[in-house]
C-alpha positions as CSV (number, residue, x, y, z in Angstrom):
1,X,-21.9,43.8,9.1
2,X,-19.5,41.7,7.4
3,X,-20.7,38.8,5.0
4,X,-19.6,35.0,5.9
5,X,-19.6,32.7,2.9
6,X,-22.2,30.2,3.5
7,X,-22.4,26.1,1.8
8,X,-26.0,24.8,1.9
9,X,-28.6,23.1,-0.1
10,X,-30.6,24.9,-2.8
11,X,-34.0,25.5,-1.1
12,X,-37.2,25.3,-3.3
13,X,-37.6,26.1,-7.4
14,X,-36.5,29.7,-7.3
15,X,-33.2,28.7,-6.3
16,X,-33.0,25.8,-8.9
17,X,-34.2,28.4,-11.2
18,X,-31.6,30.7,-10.4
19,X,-28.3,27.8,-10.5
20,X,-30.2,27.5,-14.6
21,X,-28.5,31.2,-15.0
22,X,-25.7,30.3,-13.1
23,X,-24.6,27.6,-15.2
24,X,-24.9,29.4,-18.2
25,X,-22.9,32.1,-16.8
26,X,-19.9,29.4,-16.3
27,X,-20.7,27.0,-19.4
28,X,-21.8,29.9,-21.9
29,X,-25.4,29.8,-23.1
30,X,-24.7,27.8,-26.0
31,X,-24.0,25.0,-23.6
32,X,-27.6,23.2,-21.5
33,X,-27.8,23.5,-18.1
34,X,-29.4,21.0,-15.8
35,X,-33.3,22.0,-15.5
36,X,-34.5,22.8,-12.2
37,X,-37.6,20.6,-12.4
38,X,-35.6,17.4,-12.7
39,X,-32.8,19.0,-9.9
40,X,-35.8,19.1,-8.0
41,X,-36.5,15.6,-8.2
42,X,-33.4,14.0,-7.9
43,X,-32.7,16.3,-4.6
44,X,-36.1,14.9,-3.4
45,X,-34.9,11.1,-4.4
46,X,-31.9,11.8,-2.0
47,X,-29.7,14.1,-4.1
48,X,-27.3,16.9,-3.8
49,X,-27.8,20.4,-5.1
50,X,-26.0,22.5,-3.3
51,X,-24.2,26.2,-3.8
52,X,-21.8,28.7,-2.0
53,X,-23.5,31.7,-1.0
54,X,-22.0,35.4,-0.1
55,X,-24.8,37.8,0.9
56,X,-27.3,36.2,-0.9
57,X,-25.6,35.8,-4.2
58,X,-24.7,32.6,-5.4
59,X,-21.1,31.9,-6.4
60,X,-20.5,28.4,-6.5
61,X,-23.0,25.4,-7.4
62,X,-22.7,21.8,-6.8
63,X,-24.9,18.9,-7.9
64,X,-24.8,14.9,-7.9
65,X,-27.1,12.5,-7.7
66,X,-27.5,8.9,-6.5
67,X,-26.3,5.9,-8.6
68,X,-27.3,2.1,-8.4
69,X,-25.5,1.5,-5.6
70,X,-26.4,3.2,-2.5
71,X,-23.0,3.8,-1.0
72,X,-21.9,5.6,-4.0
73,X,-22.9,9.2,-5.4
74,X,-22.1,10.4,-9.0
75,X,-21.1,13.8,-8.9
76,X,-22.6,16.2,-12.1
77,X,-21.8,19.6,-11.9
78,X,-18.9,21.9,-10.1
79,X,-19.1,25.3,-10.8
80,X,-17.5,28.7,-9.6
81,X,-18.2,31.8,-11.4
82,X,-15.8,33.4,-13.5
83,X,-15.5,36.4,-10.9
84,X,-15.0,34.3,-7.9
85,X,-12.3,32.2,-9.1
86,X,-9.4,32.0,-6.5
87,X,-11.3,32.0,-3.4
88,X,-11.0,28.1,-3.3
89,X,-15.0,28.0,-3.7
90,X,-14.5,24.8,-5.7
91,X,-12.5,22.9,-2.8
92,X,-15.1,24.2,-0.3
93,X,-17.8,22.7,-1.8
94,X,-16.6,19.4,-2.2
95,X,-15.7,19.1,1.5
96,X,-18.9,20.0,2.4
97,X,-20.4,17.6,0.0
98,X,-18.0,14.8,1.1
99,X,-19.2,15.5,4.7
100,X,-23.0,15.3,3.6
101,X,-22.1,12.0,2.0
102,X,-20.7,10.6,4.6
103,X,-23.9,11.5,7.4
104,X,-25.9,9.6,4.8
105,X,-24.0,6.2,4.7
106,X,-22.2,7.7,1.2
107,X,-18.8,6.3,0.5
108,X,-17.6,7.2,-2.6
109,X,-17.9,9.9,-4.8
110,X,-17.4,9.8,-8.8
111,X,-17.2,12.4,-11.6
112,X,-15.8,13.4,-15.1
113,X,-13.7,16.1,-16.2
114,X,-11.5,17.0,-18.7
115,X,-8.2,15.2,-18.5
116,X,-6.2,18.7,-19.8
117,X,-8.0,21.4,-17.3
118,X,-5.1,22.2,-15.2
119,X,-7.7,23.3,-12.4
120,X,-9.8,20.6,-12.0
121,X,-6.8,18.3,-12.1
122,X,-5.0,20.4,-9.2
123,X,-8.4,20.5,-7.0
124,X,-9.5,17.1,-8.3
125,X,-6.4,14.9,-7.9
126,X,-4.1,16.8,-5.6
127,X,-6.1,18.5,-3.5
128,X,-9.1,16.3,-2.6
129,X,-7.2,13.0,-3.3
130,X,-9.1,11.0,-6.0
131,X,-7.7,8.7,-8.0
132,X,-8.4,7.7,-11.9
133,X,-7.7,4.6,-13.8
134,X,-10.7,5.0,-16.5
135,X,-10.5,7.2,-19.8
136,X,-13.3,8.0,-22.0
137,X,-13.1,9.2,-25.5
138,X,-15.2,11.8,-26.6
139,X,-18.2,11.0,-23.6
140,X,-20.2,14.0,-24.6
141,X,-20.1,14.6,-28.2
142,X,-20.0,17.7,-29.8
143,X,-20.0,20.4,-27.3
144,X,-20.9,24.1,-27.4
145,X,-19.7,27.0,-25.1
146,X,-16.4,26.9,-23.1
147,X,-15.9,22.8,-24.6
148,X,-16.2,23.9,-28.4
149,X,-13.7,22.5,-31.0
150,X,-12.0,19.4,-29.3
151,X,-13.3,15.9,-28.7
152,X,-15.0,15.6,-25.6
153,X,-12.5,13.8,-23.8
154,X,-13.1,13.0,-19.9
155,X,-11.0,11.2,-16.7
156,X,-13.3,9.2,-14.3
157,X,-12.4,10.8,-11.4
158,X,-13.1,8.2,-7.8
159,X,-13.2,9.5,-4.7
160,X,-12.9,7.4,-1.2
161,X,-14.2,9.5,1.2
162,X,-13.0,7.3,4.0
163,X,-9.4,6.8,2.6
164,X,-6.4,7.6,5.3
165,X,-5.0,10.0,2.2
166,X,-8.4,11.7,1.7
167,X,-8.9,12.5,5.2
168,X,-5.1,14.1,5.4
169,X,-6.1,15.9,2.9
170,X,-8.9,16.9,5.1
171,X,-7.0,18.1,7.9
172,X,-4.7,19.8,5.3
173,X,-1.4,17.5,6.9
174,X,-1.1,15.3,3.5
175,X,2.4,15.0,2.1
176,X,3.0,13.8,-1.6
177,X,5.5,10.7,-1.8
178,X,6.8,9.9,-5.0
179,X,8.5,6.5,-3.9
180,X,7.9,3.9,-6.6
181,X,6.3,6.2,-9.0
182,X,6.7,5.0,-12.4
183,X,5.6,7.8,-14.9
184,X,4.4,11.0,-15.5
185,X,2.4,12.6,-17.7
186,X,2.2,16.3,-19.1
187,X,-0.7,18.5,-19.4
188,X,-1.0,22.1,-20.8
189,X,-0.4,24.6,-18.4
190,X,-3.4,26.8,-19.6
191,X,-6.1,24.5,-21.9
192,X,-8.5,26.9,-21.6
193,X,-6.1,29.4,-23.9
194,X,-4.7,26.7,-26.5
195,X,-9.1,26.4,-27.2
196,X,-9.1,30.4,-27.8
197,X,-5.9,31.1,-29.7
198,X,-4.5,28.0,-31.4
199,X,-7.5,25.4,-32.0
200,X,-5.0,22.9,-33.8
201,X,-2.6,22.7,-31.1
202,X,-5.6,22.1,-28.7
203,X,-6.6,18.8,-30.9
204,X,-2.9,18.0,-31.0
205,X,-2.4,18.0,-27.2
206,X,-6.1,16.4,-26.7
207,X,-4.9,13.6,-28.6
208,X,-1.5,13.3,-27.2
209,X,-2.6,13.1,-23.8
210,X,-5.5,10.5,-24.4
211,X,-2.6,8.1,-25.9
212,X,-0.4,8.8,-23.0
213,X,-3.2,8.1,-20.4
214,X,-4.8,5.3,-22.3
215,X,-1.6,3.4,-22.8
216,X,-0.4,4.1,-19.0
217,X,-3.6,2.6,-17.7
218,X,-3.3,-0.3,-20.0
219,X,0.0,-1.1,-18.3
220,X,-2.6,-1.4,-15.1
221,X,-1.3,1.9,-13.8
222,X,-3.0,4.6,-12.3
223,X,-3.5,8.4,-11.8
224,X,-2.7,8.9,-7.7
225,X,-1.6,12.4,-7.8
226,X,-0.9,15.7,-9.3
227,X,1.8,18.1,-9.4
228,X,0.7,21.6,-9.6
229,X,3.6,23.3,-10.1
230,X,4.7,21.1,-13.4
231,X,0.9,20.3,-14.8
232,X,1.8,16.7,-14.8
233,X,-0.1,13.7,-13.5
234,X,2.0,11.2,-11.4
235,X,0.5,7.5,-12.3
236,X,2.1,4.1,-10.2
237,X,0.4,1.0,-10.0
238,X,-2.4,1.3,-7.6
239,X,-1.6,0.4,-3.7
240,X,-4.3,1.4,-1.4
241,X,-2.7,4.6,0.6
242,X,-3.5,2.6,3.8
243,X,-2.4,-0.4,2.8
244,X,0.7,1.6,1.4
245,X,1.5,2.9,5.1
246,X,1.0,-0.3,6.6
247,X,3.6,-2.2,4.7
């Protein structure tokens, strides 16, 4: 019989146990994971906790949780393990959570990453069509695991789920634009290897990039896209896309 991937919610403790592993397993075990008691709580208190499942085994894990204002969900964790990277697990999951949001009266969606993951910029920016105009320095702290060494530096990430662009994105007929754009801004095409080999070039670029950003969004612009094959974010000052079409 052959396996279909399945997106659900986590059902009961064992399963929140077992996305404590999981987490590890992405994040390395120098890095916390989210502790199933208080997953279980906030899932209970109208949260998300949600994985990717092929015959039973869990490859992709997804959790956010309800902020102070009901129409918007703050979005925690987004994980894909190591050996299931390239099956677009991460982009899966969001749609599904974007569809659970939107059942429940859910809006928006928001989340951190890491301004110089290549990855999460492609999936978050130009594939699921958020948008960032906030930078913050160093959110975390020190960090263990897979964040060691650099300042924990992190784009809010804001995600309309009703936007016309988000739901062309949806239906996989969105086209990139570039009229009016006014910068762009380089990443590292592979972060991840600049933190293994060459820990002083990773600072340098960290730092870099946070000027870059901090000074665009000062000027009032705004990340709208993100060009995959280039690593670089495209930033213009910030049109709604559906007021942008109507004009």
């Amino acid at each position: 019989m052959t396996e279909h991937l399945v997106l659900r919610e986590l059902d009961g403790v064992d399963e929140l146990k077992r996305s404590e592993a999981f987490q590890r397993e992405v994040w390395g075990a120098d890095d916390p994971p989210d502790n199933s008691d208080l997953m279980l709580a906030i899932q209970h208190e109208g949260g998300l906790v949600a994985g990717a499942f092929l015959g039973g085994r869990m490859l992709g894990f997804l959790f956010g949780f309800p902020t102070s204002d009901p129409q918007i969900q703050h979005s925690h964790r987004l994980a894909v393990h190591p050996d299931s990277q390239g099956m677009g697990l991460g982009q899966k999951l969001k749609w599904y959570q974007r569809d659970w949001c939107l059942k429940r009266g859910i809006s928006m969606v928001r989340w951190t990453y890491d301004p110089l993951r290549r990855i999460n910029a492609g999936l978050n920016i130009a594939r699921l069509g958020a948008t960032v105009q906030t930078y913050f320095e160093d959110y975390y702290g020190k960090m263990e695991g897979i964040n060691a060494g650099v300042p924990s530096d992190r784009l809010l990430a804001e995600w309309d789920l009703n936007a016309q662009s988000v739901a062309l994105r949806a239906a996989n007929e969105y086209q990139r634009t570039e009229t009016g754009v006014t910068e762009r801004i380089a990443i590292p095409s592979d972060f991840a290897a600049l933190l293994r080999d060459d820990m002083e070039r990773a600072v340098s670029e960290r730092l870099r990039a946070r000027a870059a950003l901090r000074n665009a969004f000062d000027r009032g612009l705004r990340i709208t896209d993100f060009d995959t094959e280039t690593a670089e974010y495209i930033l213009a000052p910030y049109v709604p896309f559906d007021l942008a079409i109507d004009v």
